[in-house]
N, CA and C atoms of all chains as a GROMACS GRO file, in nm:
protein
  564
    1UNK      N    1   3.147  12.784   6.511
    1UNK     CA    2   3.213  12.660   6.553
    1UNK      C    3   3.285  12.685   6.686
    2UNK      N    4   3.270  12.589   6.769
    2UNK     CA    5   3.364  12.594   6.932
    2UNK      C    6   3.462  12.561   6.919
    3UNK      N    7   3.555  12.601   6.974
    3UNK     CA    8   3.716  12.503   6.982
    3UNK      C    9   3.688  12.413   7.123
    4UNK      N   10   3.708  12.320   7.044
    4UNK     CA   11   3.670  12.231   7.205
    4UNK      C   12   3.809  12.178   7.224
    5UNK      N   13   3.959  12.224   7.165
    5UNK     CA   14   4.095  12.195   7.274
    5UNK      C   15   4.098  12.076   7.221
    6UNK      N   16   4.083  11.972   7.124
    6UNK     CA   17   4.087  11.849   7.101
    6UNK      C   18   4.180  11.838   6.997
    7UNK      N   19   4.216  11.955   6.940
    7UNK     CA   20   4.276  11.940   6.783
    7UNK      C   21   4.375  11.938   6.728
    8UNK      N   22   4.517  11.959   6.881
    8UNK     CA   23   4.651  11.947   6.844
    8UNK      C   24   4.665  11.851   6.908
    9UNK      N   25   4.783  11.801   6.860
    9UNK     CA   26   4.848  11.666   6.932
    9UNK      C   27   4.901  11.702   7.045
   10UNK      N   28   4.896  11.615   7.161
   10UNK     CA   29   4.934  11.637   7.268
   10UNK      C   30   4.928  11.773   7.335
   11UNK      N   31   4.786  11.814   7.321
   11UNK     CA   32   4.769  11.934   7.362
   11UNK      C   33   4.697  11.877   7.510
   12UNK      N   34   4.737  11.965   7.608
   12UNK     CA   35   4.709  11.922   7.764
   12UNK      C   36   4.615  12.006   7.800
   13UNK      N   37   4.590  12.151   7.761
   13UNK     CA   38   4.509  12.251   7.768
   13UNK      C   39   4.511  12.395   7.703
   14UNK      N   40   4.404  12.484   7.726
   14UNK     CA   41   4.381  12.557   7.611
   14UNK      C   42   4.280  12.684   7.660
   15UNK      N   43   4.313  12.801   7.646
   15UNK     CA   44   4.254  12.916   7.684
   15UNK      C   45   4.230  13.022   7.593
   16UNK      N   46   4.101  13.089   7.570
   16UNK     CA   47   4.098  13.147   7.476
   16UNK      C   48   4.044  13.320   7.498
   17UNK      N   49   4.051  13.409   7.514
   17UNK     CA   50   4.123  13.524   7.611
   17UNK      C   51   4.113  13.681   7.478
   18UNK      N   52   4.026  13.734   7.555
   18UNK     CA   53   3.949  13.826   7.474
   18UNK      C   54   4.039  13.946   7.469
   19UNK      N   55   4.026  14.051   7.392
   19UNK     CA   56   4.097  14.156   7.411
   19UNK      C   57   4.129  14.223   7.538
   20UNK      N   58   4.055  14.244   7.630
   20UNK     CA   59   4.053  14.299   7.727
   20UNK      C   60   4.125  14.187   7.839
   21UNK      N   61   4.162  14.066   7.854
   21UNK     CA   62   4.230  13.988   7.937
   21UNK      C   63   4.102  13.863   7.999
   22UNK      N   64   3.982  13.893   7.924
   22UNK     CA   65   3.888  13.801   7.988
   22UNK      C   66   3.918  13.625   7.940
   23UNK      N   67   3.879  13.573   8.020
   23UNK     CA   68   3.895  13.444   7.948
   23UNK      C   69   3.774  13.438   7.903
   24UNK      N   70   3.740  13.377   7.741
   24UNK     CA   71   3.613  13.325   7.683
   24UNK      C   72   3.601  13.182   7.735
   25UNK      N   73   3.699  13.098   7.643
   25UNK     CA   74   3.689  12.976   7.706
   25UNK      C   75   3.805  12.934   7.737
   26UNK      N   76   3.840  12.792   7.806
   26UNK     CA   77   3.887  12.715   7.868
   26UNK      C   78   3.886  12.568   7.876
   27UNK      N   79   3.978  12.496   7.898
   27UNK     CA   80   3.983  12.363   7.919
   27UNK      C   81   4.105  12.270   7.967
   28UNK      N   82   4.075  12.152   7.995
   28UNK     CA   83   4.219  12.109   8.079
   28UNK      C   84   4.323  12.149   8.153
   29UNK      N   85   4.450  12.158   8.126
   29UNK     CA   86   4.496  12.206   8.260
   29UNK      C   87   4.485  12.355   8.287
   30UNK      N   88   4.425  12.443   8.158
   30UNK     CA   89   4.427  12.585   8.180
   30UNK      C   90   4.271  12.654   8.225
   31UNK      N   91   4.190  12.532   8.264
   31UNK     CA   92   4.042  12.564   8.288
   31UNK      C   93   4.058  12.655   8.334
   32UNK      N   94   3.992  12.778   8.328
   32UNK     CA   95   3.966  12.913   8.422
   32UNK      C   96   4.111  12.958   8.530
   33UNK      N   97   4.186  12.939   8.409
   33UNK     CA   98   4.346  12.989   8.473
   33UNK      C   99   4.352  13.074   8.432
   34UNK      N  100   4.311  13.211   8.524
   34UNK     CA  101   4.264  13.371   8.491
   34UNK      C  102   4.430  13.421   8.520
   35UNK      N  103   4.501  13.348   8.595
   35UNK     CA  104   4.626  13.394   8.621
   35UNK      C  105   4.718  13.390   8.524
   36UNK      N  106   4.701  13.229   8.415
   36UNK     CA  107   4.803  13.265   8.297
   36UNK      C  108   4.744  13.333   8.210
   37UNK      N  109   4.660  13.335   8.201
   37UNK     CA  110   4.554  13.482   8.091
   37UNK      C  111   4.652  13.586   8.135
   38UNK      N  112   4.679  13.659   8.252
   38UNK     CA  113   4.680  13.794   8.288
   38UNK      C  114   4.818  13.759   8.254
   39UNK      N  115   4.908  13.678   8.298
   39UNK     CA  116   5.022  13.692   8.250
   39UNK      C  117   5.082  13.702   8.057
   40UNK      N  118   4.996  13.595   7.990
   40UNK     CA  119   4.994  13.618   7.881
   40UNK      C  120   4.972  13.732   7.821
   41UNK      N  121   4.874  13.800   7.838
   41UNK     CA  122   4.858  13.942   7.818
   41UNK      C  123   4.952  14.046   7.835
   42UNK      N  124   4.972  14.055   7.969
   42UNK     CA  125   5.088  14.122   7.964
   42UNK      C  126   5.174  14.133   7.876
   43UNK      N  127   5.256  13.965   7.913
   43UNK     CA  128   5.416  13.972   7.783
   43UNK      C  129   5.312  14.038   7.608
   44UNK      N  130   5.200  13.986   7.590
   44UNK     CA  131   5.148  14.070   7.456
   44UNK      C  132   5.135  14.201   7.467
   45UNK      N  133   5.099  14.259   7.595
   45UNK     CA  134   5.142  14.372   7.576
   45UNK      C  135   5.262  14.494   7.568
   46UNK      N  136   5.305  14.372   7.634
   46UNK     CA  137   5.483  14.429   7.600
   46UNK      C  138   5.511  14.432   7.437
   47UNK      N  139   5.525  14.283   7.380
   47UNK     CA  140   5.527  14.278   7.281
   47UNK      C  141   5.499  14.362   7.177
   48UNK      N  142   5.369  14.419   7.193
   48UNK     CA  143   5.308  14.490   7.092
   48UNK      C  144   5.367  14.638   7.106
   49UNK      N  145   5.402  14.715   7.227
   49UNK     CA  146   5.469  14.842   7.232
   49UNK      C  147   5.617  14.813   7.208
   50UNK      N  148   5.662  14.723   7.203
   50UNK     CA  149   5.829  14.746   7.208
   50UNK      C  150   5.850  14.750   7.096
   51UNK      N  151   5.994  14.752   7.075
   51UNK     CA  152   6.084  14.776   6.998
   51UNK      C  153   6.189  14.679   6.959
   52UNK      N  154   6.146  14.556   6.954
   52UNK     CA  155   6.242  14.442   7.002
   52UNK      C  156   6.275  14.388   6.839
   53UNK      N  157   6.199  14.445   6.765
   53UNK     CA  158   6.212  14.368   6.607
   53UNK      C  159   6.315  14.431   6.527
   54UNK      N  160   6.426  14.352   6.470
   54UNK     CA  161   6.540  14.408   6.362
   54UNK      C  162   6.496  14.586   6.333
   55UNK      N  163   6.626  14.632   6.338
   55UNK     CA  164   6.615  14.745   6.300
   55UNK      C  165   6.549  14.757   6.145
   56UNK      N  166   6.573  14.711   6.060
   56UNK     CA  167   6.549  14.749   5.931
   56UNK      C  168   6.367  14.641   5.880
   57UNK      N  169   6.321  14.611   6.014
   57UNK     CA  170   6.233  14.539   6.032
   57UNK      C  171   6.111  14.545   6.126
   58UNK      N  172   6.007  14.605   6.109
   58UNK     CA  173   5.871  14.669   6.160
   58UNK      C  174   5.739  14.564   6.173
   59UNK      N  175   5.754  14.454   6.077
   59UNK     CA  176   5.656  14.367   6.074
   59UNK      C  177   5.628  14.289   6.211
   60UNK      N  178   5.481  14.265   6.215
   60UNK     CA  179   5.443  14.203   6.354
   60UNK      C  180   5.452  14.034   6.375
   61UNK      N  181   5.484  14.068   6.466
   61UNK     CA  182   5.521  13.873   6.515
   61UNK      C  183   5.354  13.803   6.522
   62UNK      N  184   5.378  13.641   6.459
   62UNK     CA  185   5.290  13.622   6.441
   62UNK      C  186   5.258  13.500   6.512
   63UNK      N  187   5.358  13.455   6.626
   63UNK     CA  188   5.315  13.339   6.720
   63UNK      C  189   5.460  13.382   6.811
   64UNK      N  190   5.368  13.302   6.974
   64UNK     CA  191   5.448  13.330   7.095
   64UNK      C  192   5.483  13.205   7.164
   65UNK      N  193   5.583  13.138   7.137
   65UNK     CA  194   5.586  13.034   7.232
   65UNK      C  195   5.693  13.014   7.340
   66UNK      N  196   5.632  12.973   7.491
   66UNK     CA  197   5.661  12.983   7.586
   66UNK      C  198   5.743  12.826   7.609
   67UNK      N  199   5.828  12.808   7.573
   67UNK     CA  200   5.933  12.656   7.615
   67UNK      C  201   5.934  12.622   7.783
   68UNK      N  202   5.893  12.509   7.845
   68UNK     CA  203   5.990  12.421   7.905
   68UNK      C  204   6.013  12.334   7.915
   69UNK      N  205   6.097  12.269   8.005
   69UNK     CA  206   6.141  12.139   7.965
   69UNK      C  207   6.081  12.023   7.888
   70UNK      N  208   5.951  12.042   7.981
   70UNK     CA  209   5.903  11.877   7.910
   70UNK      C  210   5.719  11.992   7.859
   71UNK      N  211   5.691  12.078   7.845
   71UNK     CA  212   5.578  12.134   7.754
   71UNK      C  213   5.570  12.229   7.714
   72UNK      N  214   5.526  12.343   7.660
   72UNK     CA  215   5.514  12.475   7.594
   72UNK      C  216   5.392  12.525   7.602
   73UNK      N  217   5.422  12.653   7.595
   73UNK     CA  218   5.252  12.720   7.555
   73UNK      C  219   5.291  12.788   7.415
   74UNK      N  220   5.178  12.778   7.321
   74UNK     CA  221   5.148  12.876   7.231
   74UNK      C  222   5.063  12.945   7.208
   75UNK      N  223   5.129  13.094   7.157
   75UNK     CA  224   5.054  13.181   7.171
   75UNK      C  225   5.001  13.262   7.067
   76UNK      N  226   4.864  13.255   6.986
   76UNK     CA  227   4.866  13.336   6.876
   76UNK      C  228   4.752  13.409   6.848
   77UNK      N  229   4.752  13.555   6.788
   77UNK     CA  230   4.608  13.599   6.796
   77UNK      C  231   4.506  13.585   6.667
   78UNK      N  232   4.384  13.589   6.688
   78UNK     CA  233   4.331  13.576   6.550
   78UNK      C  234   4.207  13.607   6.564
   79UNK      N  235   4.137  13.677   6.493
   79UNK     CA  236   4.002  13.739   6.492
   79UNK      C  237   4.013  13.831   6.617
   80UNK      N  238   4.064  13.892   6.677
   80UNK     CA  239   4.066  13.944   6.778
   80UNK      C  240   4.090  13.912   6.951
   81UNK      N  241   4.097  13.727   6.953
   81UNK     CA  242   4.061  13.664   7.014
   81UNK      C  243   4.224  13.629   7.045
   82UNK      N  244   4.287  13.627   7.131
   82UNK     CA  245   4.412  13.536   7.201
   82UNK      C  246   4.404  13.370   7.246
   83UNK      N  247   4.471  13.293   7.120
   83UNK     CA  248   4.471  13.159   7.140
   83UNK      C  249   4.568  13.151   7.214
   84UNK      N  250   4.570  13.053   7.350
   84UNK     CA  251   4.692  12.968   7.414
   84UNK      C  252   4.669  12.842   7.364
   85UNK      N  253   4.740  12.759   7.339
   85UNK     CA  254   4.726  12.611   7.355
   85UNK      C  255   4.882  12.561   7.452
   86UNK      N  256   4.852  12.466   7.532
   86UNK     CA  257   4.961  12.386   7.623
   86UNK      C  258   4.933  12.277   7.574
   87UNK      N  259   5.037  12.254   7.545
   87UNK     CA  260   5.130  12.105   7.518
   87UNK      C  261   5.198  12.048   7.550
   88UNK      N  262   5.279  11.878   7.583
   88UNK     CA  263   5.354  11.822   7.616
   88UNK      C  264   5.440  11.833   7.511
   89UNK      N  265   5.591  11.856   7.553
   89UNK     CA  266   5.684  11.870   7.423
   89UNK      C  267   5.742  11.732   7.421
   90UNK      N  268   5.788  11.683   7.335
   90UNK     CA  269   5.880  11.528   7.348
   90UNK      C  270   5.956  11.565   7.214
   91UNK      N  271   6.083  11.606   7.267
   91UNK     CA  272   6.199  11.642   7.160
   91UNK      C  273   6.163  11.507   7.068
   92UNK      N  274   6.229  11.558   6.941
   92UNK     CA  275   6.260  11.438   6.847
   92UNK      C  276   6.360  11.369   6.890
   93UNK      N  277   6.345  11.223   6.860
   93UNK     CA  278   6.513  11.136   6.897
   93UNK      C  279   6.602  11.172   6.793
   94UNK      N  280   6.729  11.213   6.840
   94UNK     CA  281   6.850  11.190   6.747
   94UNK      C  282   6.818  11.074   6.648
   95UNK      N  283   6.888  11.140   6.495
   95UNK     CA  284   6.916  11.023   6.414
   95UNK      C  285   6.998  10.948   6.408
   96UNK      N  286   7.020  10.830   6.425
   96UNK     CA  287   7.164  10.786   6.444
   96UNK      C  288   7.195  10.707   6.245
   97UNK      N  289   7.329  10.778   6.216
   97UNK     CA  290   7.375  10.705   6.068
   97UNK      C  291   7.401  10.613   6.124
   98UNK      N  292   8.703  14.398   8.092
   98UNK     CA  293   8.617  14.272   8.168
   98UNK      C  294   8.525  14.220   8.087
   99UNK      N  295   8.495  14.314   7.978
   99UNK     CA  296   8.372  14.201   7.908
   99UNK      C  297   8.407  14.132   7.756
  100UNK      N  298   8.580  14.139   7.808
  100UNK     CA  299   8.577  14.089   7.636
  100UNK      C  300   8.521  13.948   7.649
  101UNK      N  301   8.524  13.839   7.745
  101UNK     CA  302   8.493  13.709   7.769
  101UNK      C  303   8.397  13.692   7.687
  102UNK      N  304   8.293  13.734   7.762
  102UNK     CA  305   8.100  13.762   7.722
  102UNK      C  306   8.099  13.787   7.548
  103UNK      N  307   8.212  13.928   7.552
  103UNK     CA  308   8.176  13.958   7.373
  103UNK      C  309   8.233  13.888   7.253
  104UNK      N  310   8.345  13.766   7.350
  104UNK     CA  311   8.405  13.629   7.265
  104UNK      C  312   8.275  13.555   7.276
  105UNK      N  313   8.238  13.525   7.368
  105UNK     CA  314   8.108  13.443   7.338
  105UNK      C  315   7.977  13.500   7.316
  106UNK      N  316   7.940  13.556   7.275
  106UNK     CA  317   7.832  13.674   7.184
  106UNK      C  318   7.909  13.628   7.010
  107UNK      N  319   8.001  13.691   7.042
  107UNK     CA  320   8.050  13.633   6.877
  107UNK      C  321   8.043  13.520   6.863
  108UNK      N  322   8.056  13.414   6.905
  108UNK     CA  323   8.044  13.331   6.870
  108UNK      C  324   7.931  13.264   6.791
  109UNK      N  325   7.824  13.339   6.888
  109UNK     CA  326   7.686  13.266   6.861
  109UNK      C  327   7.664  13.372   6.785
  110UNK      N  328   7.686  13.452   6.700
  110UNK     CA  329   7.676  13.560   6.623
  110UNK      C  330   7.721  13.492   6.472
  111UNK      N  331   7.830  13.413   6.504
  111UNK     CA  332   7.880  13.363   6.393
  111UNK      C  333   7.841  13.216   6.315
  112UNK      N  334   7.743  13.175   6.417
  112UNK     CA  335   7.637  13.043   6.409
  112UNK      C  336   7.551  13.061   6.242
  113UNK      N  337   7.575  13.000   6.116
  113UNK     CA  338   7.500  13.041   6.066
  113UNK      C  339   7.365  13.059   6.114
  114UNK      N  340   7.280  13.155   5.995
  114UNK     CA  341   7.138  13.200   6.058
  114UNK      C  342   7.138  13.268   6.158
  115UNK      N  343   7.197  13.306   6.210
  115UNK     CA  344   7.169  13.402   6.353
  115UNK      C  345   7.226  13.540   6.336
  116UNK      N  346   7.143  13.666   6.263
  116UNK     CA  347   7.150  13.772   6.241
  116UNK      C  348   7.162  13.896   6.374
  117UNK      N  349   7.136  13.829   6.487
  117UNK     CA  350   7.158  13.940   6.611
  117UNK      C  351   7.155  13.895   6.717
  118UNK      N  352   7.268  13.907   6.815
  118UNK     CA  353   7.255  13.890   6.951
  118UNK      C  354   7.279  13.994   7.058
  119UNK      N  355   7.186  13.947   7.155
  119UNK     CA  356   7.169  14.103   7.251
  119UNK      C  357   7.185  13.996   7.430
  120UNK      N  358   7.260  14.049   7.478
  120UNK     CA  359   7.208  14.029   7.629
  120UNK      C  360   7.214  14.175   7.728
  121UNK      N  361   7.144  14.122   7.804
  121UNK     CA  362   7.129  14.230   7.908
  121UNK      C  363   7.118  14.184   8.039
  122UNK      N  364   7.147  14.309   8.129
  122UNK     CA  365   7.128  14.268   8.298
  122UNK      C  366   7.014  14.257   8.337
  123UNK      N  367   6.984  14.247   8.522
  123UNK     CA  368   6.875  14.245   8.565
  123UNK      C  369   6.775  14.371   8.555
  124UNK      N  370   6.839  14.457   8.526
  124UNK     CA  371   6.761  14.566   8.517
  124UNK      C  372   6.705  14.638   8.397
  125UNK      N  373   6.721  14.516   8.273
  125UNK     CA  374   6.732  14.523   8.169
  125UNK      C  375   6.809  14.667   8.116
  126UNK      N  376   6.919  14.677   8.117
  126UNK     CA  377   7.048  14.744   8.047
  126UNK      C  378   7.129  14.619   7.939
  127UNK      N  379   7.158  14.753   7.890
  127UNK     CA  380   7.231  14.618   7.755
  127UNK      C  381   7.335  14.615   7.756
  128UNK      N  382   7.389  14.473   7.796
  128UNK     CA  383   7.524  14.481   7.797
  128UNK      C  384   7.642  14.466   7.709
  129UNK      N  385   7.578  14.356   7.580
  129UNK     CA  386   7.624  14.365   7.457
  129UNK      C  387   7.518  14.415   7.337
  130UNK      N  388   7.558  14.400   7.251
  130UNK     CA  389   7.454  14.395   7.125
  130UNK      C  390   7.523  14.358   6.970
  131UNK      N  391   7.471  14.259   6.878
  131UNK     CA  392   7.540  14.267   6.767
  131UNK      C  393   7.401  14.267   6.657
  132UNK      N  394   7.490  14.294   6.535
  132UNK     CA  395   7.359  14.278   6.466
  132UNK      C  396   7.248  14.312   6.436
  133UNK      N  397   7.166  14.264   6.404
  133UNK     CA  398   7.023  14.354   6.385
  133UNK      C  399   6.938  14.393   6.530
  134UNK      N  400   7.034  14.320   6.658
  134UNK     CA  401   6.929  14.362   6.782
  134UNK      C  402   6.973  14.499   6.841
  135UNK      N  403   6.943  14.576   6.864
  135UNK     CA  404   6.922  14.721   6.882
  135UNK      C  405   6.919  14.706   7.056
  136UNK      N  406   7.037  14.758   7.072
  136UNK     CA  407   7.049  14.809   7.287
  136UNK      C  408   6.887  14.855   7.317
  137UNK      N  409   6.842  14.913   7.261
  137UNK     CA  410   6.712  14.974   7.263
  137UNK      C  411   6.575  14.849   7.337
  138UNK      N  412   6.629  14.708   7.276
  138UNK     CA  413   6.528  14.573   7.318
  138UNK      C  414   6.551  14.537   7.463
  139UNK      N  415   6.667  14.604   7.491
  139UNK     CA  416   6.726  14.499   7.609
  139UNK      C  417   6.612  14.521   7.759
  140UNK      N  418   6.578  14.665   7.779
  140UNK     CA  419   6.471  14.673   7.852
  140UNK      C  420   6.310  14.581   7.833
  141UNK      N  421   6.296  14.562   7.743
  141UNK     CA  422   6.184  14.519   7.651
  141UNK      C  423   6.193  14.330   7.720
  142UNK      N  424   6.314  14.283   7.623
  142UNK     CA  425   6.352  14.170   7.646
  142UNK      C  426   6.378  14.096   7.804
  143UNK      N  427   6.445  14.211   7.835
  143UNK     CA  428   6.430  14.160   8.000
  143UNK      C  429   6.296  14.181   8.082
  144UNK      N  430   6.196  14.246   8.104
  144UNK     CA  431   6.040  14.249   8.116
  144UNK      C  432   5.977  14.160   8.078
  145UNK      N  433   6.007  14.098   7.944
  145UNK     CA  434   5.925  13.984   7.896
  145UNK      C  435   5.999  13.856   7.993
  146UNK      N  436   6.124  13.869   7.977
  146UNK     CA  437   6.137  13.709   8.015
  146UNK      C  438   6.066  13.714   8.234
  147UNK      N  439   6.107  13.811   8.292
  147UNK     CA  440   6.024  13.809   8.373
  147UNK      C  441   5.876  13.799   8.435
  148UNK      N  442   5.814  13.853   8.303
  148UNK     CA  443   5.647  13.772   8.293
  148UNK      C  444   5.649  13.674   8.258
  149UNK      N  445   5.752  13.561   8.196
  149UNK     CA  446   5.726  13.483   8.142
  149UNK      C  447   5.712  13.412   8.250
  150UNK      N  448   5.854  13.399   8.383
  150UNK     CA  449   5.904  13.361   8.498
  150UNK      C  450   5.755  13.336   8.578
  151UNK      N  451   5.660  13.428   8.601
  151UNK     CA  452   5.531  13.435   8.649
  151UNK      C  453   5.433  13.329   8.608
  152UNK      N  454   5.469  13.273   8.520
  152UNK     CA  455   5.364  13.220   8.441
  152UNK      C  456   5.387  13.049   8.557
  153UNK      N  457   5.512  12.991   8.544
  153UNK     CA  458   5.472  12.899   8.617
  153UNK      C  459   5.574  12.925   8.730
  154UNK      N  460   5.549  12.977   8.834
  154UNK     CA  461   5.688  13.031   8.944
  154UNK      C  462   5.777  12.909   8.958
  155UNK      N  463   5.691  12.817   9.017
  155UNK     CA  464   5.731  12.678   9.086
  155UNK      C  465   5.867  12.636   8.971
  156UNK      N  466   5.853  12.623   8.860
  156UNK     CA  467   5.935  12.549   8.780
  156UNK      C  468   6.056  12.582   8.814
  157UNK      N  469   6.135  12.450   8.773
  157UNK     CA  470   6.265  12.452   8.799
  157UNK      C  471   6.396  12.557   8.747
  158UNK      N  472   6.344  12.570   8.590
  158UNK     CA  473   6.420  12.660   8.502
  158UNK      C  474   6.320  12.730   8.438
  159UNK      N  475   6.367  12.842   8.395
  159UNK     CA  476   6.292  12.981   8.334
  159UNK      C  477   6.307  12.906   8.156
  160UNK      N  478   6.168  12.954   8.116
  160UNK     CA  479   6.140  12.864   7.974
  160UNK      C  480   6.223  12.967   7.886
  161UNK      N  481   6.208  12.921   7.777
  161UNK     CA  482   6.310  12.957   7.693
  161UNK      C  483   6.173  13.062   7.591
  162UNK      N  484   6.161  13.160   7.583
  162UNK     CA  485   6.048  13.217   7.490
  162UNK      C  486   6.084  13.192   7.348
  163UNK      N  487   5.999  13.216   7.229
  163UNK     CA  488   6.024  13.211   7.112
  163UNK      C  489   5.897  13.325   7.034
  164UNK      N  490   5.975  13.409   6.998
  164UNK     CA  491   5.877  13.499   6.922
  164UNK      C  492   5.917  13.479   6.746
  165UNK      N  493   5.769  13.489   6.670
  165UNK     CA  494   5.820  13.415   6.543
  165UNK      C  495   5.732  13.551   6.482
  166UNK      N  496   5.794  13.598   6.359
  166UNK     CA  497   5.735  13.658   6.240
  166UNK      C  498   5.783  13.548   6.075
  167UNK      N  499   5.715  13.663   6.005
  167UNK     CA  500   5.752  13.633   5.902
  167UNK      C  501   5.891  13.592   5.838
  168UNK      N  502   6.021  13.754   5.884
  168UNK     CA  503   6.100  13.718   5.833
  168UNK      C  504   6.275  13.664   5.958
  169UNK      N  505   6.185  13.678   6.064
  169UNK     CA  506   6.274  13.700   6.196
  169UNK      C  507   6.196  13.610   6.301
  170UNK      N  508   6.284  13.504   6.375
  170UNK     CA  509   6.268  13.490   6.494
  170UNK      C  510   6.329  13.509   6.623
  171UNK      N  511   6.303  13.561   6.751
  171UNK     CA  512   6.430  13.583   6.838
  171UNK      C  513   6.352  13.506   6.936
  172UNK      N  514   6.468  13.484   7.043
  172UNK     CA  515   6.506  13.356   7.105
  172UNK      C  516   6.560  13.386   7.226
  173UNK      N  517   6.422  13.424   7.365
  173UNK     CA  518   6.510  13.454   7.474
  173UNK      C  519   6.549  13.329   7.569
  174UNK      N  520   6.649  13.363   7.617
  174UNK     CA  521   6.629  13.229   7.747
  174UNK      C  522   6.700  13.332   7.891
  175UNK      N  523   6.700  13.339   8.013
  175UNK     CA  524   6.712  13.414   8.136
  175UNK      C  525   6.798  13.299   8.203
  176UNK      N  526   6.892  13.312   8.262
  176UNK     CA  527   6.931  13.256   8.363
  176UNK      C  528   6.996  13.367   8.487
  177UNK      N  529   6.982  13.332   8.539
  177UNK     CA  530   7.013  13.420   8.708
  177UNK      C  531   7.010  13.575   8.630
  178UNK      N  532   7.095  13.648   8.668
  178UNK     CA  533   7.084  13.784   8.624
  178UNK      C  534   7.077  13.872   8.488
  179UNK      N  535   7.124  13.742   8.366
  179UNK     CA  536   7.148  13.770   8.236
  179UNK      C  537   6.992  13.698   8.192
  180UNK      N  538   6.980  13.814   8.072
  180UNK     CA  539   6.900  13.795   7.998
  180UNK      C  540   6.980  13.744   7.823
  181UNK      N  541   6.975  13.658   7.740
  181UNK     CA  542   7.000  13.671   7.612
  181UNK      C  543   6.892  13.657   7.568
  182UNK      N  544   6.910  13.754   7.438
  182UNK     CA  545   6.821  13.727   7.324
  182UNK      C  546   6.888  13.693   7.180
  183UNK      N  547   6.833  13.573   7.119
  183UNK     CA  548   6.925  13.576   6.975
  183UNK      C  549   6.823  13.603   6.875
  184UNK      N  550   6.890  13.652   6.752
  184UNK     CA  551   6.792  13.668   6.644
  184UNK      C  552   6.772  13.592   6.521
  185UNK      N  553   6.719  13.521   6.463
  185UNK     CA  554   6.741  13.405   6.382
  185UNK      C  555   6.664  13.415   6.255
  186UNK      N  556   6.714  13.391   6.113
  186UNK     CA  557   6.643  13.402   6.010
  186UNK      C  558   6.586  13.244   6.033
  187UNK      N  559   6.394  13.297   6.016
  187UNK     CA  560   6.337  13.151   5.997
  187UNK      C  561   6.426  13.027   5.921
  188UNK      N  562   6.362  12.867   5.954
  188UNK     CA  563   6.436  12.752   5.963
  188UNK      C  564   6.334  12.741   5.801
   0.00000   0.00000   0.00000
């Protein structure tokens, strides 16, 4: 099956980024954006050598998301394969009692 | 000079749910630490939020990262020379 980038809400674009930093596929605003690949990679490879998790706590992180103001990236791996998806964020409205 | 910083470190230390807070300088050195975050991240933590910075230069403000496990999430955000990181038992 393809990911054809259609399947989250308000998802704007979507890169999908092999072990080695290649991009497999691509779409919308991240079409063949070899530059946020290489950057993504990186911070995963930071990630994966550091030391950043609770001391009394070794288990591996299992999603990366990149906040700003108005969209995000997420970041998660699976089958070997590095999912990004970009999204438009739209905070929830306050509840008003 | 840093009790200021380590009044406000406590503070957000004392936020329920929030098991560790760490900031550090530009050179990632740690300048505080409470909690389960270990001086040891602060190099780590400051590297990441600078690749993150790369990702879209142009933007106005540096995004806020979010790394999630099972039983821990931490929570960087960068502004000018400080790095924080907080540590948060999942919502």
């Amino acid at each position: 099956m393809t990911f054809t980038g259609t399947e989250v809400p308000e998802q704007t674009g979507y890169l999908i980024i092999n072990e080695d930093g290649g991009v497999v596929s691509s779409g919308g605003d991240l079409e063949n954006d070899e530059h946020a690949a290489s950057v993504i990679m990186n911070m995963l490879n930071l990630i994966e050598k550091s030391t950043m998790s609770p001391t009394e706590n070794k288990e591996p992180f299992k999603r990366l998301s990149i906040q700003y103001d108005d969209h995000l990236y997420i970041v998660m791996v699976s089958n070997k394969k590095i999912h990004v998806v970009k999204r438009n964020y739209v905070p929830a409205e306050p509840v008003e009692a | 000079m840093e009790k200021p910083l380590d009044r406000c470190l406590d503070e957000v230390f004392n936020t329920p749910g929030v098991t560790g807070v760490l900031c550090a300088d530009a050179q990632g050195l740690c300048l505080s630490s409470k909690g389960t975050a270990h001086p040891r991240a602060a190099g780590v933590i400051t590297s990441l939020m600078k690749q993150a910075a790369q990702l879209e230069p142009t933007a106005d403000n540096l995004p806020v990262l979010r790394l999630e496990s099972e039983s821990c999430n931490i929570l960087i955000q960068g502004k000018s020379e400080i790095t924080l990181a907080v540590y948060k038992t999942p919502e």
